[in-house]
C-alpha positions as CSV (number, residue, x, y, z in Angstrom):
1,X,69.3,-13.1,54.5
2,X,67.4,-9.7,55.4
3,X,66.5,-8.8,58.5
4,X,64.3,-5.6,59.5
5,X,63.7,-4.2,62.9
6,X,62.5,-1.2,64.7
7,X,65.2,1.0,66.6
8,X,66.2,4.6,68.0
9,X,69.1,6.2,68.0
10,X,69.9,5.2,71.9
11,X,69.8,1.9,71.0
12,X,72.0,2.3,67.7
13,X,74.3,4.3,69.6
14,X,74.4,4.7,73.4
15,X,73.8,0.9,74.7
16,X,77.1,-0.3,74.1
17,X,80.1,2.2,74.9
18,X,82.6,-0.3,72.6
19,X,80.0,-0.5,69.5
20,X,80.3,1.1,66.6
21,X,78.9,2.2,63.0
22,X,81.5,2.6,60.2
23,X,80.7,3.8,56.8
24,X,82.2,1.5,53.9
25,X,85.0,3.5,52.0
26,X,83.4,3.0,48.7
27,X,79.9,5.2,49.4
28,X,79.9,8.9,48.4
29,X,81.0,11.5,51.1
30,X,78.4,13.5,53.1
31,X,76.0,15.1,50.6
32,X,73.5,16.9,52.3
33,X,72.6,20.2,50.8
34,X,72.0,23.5,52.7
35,X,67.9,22.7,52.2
36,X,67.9,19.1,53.4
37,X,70.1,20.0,56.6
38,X,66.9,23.0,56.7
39,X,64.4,20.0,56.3
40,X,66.0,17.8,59.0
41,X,66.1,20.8,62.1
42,X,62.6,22.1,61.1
43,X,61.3,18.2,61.0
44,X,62.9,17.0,64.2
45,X,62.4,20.9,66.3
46,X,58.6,21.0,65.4
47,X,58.6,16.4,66.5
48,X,60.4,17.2,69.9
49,X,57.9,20.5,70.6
50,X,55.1,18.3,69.7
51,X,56.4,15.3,71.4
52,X,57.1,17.1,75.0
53,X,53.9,19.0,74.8
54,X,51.6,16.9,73.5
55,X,52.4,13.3,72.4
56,X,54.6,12.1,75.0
57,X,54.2,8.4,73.8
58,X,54.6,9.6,69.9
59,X,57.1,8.7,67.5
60,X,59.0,10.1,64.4
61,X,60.1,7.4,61.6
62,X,63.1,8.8,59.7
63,X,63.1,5.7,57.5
64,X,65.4,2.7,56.9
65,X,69.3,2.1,57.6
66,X,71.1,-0.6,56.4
67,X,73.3,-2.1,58.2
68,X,76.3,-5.3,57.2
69,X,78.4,-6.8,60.5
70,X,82.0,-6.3,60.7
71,X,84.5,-9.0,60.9
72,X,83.4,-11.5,64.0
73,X,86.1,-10.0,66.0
74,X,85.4,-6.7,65.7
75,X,81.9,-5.0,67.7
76,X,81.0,-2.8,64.7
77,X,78.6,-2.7,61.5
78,X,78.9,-1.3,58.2
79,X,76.4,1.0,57.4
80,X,75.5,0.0,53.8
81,X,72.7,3.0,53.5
82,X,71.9,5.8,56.2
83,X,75.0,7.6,56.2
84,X,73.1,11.1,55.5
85,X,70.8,11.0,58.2
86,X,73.1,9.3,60.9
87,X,75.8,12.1,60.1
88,X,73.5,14.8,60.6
89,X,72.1,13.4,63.4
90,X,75.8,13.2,65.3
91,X,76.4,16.9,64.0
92,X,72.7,17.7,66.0
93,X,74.3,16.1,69.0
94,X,77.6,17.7,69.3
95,X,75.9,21.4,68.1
96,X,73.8,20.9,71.6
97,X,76.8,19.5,73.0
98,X,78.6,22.7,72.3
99,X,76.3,24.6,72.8
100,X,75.4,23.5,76.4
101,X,79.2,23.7,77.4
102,X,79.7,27.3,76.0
103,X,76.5,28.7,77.3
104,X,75.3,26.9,80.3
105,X,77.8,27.1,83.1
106,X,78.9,24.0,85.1
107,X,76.0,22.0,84.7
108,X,76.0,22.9,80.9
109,X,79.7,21.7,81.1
110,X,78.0,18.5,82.9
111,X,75.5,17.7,80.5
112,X,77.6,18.3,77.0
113,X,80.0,15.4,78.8
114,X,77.2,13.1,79.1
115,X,76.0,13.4,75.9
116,X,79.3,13.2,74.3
117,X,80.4,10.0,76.5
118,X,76.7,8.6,75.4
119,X,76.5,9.2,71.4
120,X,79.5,10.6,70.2
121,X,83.2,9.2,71.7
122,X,82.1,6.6,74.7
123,X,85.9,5.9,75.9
124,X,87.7,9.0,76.0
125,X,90.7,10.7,75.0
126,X,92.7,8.8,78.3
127,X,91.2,5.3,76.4
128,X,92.1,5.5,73.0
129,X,88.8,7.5,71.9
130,X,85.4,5.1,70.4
131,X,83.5,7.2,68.2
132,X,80.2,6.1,67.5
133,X,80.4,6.5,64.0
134,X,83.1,6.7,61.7
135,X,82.4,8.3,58.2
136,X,84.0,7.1,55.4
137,X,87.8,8.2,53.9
138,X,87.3,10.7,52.4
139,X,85.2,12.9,55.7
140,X,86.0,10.9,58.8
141,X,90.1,12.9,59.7
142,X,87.6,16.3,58.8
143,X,84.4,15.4,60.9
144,X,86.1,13.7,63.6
145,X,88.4,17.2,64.0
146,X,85.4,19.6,63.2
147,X,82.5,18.2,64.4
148,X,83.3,15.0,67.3
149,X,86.0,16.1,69.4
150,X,85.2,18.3,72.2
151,X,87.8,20.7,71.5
152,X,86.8,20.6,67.9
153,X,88.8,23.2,65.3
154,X,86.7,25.4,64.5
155,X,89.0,26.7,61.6
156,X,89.4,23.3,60.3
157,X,89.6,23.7,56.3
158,X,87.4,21.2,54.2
159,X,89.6,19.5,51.6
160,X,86.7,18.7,49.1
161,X,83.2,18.9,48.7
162,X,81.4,16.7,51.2
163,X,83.7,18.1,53.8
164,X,82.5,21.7,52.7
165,X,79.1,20.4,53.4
166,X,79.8,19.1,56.9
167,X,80.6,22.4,57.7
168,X,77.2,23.9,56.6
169,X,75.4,21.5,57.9
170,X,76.9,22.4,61.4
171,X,76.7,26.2,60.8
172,X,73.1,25.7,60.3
173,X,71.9,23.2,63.3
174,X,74.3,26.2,65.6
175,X,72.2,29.0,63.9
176,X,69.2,27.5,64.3
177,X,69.5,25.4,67.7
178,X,70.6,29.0,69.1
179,X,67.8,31.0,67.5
180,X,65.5,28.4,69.4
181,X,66.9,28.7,72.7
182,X,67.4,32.5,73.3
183,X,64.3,32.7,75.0
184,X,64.0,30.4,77.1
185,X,64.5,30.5,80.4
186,X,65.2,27.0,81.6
187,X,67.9,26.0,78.9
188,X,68.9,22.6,80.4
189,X,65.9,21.5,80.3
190,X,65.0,22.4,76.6
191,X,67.7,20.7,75.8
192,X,67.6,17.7,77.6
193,X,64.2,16.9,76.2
194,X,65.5,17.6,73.2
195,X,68.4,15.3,73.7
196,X,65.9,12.4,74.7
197,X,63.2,12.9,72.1
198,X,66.0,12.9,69.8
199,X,67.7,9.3,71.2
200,X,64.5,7.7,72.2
201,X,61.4,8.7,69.9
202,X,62.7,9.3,66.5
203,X,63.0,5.7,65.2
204,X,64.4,3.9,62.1
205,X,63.9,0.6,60.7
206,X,67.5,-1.7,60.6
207,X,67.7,-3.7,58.0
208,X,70.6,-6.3,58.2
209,X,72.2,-7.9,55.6
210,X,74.6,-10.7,55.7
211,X,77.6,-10.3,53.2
212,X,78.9,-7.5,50.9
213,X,77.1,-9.2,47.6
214,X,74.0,-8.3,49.1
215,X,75.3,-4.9,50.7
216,X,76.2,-3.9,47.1
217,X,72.6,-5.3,45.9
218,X,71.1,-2.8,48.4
219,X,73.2,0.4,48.0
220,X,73.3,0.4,44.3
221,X,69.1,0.6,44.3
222,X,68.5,2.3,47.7
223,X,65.9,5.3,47.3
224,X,65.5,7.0,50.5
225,X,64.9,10.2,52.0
226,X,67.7,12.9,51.2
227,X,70.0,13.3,48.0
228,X,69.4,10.5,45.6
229,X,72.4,8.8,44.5
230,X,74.6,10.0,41.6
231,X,75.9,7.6,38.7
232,X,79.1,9.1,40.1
233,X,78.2,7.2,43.8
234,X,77.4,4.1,42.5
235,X,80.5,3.9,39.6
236,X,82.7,5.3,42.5
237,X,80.6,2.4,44.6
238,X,81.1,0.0,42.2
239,X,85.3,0.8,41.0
240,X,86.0,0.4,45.2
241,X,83.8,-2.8,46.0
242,X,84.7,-4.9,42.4
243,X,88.5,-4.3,43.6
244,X,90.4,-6.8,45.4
245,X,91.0,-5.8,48.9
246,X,94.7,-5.0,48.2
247,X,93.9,-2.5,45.5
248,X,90.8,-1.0,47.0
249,X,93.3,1.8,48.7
250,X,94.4,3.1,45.4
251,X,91.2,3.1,43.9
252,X,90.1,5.2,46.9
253,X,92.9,7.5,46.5
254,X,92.4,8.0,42.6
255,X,88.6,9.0,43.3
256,X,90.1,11.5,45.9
257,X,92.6,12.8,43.6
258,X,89.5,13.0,41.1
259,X,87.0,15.5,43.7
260,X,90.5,18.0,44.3
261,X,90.8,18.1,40.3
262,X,86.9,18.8,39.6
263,X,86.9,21.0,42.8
264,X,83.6,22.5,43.8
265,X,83.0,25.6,41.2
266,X,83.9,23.2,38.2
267,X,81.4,20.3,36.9
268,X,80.0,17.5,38.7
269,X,81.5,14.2,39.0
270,X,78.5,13.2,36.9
271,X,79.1,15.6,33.8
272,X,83.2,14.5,33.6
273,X,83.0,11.4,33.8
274,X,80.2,11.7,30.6
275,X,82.5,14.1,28.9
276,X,85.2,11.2,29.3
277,X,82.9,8.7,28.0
278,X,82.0,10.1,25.1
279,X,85.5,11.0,24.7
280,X,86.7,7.3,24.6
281,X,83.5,5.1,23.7
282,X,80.4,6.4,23.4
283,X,77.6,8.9,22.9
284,X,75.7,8.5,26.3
285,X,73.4,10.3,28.8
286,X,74.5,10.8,32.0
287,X,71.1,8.2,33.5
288,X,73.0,5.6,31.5
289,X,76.4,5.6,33.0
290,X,76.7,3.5,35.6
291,X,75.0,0.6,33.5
292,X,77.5,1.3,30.3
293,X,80.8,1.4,32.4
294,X,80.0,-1.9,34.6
295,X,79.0,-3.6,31.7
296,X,82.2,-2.1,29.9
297,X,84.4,-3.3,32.6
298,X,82.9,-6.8,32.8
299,X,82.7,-7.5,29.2
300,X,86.6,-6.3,28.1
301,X,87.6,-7.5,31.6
302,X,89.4,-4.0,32.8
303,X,90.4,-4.0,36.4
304,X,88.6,-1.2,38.4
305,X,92.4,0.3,39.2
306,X,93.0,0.5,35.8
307,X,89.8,2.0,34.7
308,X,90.5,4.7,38.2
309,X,93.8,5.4,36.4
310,X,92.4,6.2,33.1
311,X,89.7,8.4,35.0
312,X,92.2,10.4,37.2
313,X,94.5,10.9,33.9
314,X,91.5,12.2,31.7
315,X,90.5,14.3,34.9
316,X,93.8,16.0,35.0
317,X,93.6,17.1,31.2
318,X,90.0,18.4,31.9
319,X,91.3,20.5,34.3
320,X,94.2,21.9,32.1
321,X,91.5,22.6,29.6
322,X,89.2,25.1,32.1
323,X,92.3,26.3,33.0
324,X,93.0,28.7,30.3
325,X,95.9,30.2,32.4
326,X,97.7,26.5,32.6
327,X,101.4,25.9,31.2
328,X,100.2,22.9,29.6
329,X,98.4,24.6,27.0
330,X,99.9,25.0,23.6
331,X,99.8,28.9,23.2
332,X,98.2,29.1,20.2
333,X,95.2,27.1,21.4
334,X,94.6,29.2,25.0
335,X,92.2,31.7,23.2
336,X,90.3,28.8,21.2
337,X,89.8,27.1,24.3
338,X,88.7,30.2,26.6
339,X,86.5,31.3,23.9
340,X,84.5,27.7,23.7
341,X,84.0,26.9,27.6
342,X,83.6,30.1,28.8
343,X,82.7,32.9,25.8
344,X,80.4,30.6,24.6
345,X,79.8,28.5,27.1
346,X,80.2,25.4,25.0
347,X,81.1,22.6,27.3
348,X,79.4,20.0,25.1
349,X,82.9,20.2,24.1
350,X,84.8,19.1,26.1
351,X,84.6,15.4,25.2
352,X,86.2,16.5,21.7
353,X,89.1,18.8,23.4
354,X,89.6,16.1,25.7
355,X,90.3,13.5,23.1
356,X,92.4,15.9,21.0
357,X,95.0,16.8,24.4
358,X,95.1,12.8,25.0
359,X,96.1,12.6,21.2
360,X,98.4,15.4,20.6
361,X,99.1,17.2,24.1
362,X,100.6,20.5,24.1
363,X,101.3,20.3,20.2
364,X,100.3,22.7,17.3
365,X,98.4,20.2,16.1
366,X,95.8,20.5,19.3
367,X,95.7,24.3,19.0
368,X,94.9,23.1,15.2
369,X,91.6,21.5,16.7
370,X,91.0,24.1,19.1
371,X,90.7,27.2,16.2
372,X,88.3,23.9,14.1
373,X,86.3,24.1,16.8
374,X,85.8,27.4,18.1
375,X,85.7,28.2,14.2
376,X,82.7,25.6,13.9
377,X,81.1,26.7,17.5
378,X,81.3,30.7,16.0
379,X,80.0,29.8,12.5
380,X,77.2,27.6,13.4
381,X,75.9,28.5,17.0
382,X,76.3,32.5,16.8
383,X,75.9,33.5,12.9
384,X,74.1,30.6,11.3
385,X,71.9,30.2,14.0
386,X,71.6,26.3,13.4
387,X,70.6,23.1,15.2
388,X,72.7,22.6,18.2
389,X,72.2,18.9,18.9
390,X,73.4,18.4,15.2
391,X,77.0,20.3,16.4
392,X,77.1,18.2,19.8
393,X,76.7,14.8,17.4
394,X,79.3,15.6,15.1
395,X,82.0,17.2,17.7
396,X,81.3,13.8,19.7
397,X,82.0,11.7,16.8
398,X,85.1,13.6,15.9
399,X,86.5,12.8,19.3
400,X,86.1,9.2,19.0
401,X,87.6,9.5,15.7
402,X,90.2,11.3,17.7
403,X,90.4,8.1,19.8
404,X,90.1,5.5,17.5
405,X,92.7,6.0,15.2
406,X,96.4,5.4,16.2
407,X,98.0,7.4,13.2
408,X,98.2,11.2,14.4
409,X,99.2,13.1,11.2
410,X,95.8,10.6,9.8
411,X,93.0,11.4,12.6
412,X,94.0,15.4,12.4
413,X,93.4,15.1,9.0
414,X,90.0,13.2,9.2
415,X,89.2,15.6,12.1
416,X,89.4,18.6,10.6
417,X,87.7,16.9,7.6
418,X,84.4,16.4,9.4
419,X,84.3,19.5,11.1
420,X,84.5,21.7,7.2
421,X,81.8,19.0,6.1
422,X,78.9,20.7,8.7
423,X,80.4,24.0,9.0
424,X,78.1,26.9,7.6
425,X,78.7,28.8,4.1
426,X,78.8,32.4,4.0
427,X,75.1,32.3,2.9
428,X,73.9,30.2,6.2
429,X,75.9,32.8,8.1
430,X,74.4,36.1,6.2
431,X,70.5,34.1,6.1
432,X,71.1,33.5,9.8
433,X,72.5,36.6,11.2
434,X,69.5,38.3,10.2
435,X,67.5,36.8,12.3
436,X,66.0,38.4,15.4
437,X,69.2,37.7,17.9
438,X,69.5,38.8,21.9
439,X,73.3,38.4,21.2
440,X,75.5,38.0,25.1
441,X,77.5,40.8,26.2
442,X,80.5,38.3,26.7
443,X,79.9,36.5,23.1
444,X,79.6,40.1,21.0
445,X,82.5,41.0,22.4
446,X,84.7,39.0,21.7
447,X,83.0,38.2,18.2
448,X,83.6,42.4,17.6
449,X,86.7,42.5,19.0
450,X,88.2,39.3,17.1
451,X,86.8,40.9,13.5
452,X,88.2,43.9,14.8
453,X,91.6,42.8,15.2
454,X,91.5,40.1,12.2
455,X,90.0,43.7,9.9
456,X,92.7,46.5,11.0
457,X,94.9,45.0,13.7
458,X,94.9,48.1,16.2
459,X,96.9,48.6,19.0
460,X,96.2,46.0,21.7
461,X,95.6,48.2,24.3
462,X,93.2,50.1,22.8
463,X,91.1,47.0,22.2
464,X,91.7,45.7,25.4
465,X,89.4,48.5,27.1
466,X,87.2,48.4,24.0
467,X,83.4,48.2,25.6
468,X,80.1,47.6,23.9
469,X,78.0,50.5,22.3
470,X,74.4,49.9,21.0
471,X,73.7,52.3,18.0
472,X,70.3,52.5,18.7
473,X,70.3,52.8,22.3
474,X,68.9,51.5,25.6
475,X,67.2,54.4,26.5
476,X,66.3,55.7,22.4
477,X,63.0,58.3,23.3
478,X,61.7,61.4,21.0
479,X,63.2,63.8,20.1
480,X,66.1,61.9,19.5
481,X,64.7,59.0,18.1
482,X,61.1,58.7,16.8
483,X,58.6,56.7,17.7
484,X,58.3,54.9,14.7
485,X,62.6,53.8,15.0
486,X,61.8,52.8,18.3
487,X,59.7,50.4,17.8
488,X,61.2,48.9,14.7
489,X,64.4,48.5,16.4
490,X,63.8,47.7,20.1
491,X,63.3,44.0,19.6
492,X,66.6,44.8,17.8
493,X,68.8,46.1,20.8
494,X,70.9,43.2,21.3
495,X,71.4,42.0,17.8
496,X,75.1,42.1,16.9
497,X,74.1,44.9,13.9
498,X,73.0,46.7,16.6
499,X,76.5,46.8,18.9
500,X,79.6,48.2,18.2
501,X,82.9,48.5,19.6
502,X,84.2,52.1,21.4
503,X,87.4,52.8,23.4
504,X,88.4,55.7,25.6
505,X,85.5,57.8,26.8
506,X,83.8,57.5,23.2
507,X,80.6,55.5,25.0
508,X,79.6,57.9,27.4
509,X,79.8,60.0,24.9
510,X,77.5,58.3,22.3
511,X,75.2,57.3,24.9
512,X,71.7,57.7,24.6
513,X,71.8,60.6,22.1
514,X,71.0,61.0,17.9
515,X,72.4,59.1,15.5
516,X,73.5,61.5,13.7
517,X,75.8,62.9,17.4
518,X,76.7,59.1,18.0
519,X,77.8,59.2,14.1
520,X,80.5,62.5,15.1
521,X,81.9,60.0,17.8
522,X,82.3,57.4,15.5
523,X,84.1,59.0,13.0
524,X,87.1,60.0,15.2
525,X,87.1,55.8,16.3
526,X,90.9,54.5,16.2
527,X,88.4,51.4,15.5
528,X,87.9,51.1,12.0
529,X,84.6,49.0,12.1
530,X,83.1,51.5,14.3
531,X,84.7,54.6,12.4
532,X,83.2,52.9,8.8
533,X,79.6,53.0,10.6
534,X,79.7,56.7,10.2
535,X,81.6,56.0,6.2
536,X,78.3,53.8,5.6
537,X,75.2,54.7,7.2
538,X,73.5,58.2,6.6
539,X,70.8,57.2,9.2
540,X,70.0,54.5,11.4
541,X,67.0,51.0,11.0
542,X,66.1,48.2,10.3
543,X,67.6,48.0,7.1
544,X,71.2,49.2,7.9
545,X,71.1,47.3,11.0
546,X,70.6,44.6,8.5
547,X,73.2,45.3,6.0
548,X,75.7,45.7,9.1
549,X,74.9,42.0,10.4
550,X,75.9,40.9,6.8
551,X,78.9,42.7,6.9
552,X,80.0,41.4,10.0
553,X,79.2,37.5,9.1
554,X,81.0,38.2,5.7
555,X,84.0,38.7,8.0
556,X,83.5,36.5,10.3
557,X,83.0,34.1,7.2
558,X,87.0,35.0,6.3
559,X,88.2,35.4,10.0
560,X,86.9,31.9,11.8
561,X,87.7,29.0,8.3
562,X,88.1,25.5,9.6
563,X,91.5,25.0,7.7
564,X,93.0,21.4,6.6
């Protein structure tokens, strides 16, 4: 049964020195961003100057928590939903806390110990310690060091994420909390108001439920104010609650192992664990997730360790494969793999990689797939200029291919089959190269320097420092360029007839000046593409920017073939 009532934080917290909130391993960590932590302070500073001031009997709703009661024996309750607000809210507490002791003198000292032994740890270091609220496994050994005791670390090193986002949240309530007060005169008593419009007027509604069933029922659909949750939460949610209580740690400990792999510059929980999906079942959007993995895992009867295995094993290749430094690449396939995720930023696949390392590993046959695919990605995304979504369809369905079949020397075959099947002629290539094209510094590149290589295979070094040239250039004005040439080819600056590769000091010696100077500078080019321009070209538009772009998909066209 469901049960609602009105409360404040004194009487969540403060009226009972041996009570206690705990969050339920399974829910996310703290996921407050930077903004919402802006929201909270500006919300609750502008209630309490409001509230002192003017509405001494007024009252701030902060909206529901959730609460489920710990086993009979135990004086604590889960908190099923509320985590973000009642973590922020302690974070508030022991900023003034800290504050007070650092700045105030003895009676500072004297307050900070009240309101520590009130909301924060009511028995004590000499008792054992009660904190008022425990945070789940993954934040609690973090927030309790960084944040609850009172000789907190303040070099205390976050070990993932949420614990990265702890420490903001504090760095910002100290910023702001100081910025407040350094005018005042009486600080105590700023901050005791504070302290009791924060404990006594800003009010939630409880909800109660009986059992976890329910609990799970309620977290899994909760909407409240803050961060919504992720598929990610509620699969995470939904792997640790399903498990039987003597497998729950190892779930928990796979999903840790899972934040350290994906870090916090890589993707989001959310976008692996699609990339992984697609890579083993199923085209899917990410909205859809939760719903397609339950019902996967109820209707082929997978345990939710096994499934946490299978996630943390697939995490681990994902992380060789942004890696393009890692040992556990095939050599052969490092390039192919740098140039999809980041040259051209083609992380829609990664499901197909994925499936091809779980199939092969560090073989020649993956680096085989690798060169398909950045061949493919080259062919059809930067010369043919075609339909993306039509490449994201067929790469997915070559990686369950890739998964599907059990016969290895069979699925390369069929692999590499359907990528030649939708990869571009050399007449897509030419018709779509001509196109108007705003080609990326870090794409043309490597495009220029590949051709480059594949055309008259120069000395590495020399191509190594190779930089971009635009024939026509930035900065083309009369006398050296008409009028007329520039504007024909401005909307052509970036086009990759338009760039060209030169080493040494030959740029800033081209620069901004004539063709026919820039033409003198090509000509003594160790670089033969760059060294043909002045061969080809007795002046420089349209036209021969043209017949350039042809040249170079031509050779692209023999450099970049999806080979069987």
């Amino acid at each position: 049964m469901i049960k609602a009532s009105e409360v404040n934080f004194h009487r969540l917290l403060g009226n009972d020195k041996h009570s206690q909130l705990r969050v339920p391993d399974y829910q996310r960590g703290y996921s407050w961003e930077p903004t919402n932590v802006q929201e909270f302070f500006d919300d609750v500073a502008n209630f309490a100057k409001s509230s002192v001031s003017k509405r001494p009997t007024g009252f701030y709703f902060m909206g529901p928590i959730v609460l489920m009661p710990g086993p009979a024996t135990d004086n604590y309750n889960y908190v099923v939903d509320g985590q973000q607000r009642l973590a922020t809210f302690i974070i508030f507490l022991a900023v003034i806390r800290d504050i007070a002791s650092e700045l105030l003198g003895l009676e500072g000292v004297a307050f900070a110990g009240e309101i520590h032994a009130t909301y924060i740890d009511s028995l004590g270091p000499k008792e054992g310690h009660r904190y008022s609220v425990l945070l789940g496994d993954l934040d609690q050994p973090f927030f309790q060091a960084f944040v609850q005791k009172r000789d907190r670390v303040d070099g205390q090193i976050p070990r993932n994420m949420s614990n990265g986002l702890i420490k903001k949240a504090r760095k910002i309530l100290d910023v702001r909390l100081r910025e407040s007060i350094e005018t005042i005169t009486d600080k105590i008593e700023f901050l005791d108001d504070l302290v009791k419009c924060l404990t006594e007027k800003v009010v939630m509604i409880a909800i109660g439920v009986d059992g976890e069933r329910e609990a799970m029922n309620v977290f899994e659909r909760i909407n409240v104010r803050g961060k919504p949750l992720s598929e990610s939460d509620l699969i995470r949610h939904r792997l640790i609650s399903s498990s039987p209580h003597s497998e729950r740690s190892n779930v928990r400990r796979y999903w840790d192992e899972l934040e350290k792999l994906l870090g916090t510059s890589g993707p989001t929980m959310d976008v692996f664990l699609r990339h992984m999906w697609i890579s083993r079942y199923s085209e899917t959007t990410t909205s859809k997730l939760y719903d397609e993995i339950s019902d996967h895992l109820d209707q082929h009867e997978i345990s939710p360790l096994h499934f946490a295995n299978d996630c943390v094993n697939d995490c681990r290749i994902y992380s060789i494969l942004l890696n393009k430094e890692d040992s556990n690449l095939h050599f052969d396939s490092k390039l192919s793999v740098w140039a999809i995720i980041t040259t051209f930023g083609a992380k829609y696949a990664l499901p197909v990689l994925l499936s091809a390392y779980r199939k092969f590993e560090k073989t020649p046959e993956f680096s085989t797939i690798a060169r398909a695919v950045e061949s493919l990605i080259i062919r059809h995304q930067f010369f043919a200029d075609l339909d993306s979504s039509a490449l994201q369809r067929t790469l997915n369905n070559v990686a369950l291919l890739l998964s599907e079949h059990k016969n290895k020397q069979e699925a390369l075959k069929l692999a590499l089959d359907k990528l030649a099947s939708v990869s571009p002629d050399t007449t897509q290539m030419v018709i779509g190269v001509k196109r108007p094209m705003n080609a990326k510094k870090r794409e043309a590149l490597y495009i220029l320097r590949q051709l480059e290589d594949h055309y008259s295979n120069p000395d590495g070094a020399l191509m190594a420092h190779a930089t971009l040239e635009h024939i026509f250039p930035k900065k083309a004005s009369p006398p050296r360029w008409s009028n007329h040439q520039v504007e024909i080819l401005k909307p052509y600056l970036e086009h990759i007839g338009n760039l060209a590769l030169l080493a040494g000091s030959g740029n800033s010696s081209a620069s901004n000046t004539s063709f026919s100077k820039k033409k003198a500078v090509y000509r003594e080019s160790s670089l033969q593409l760059t060294a043909e321009i002045a061969e080809e070209f007795q002046s420089w538009g349209k036209s021969p920017l043209l017949r350039r772009a042809e040249r170079l998909a031509r050779l692209a066209n023999d450099r970049w073939k999806i080979l069987n």
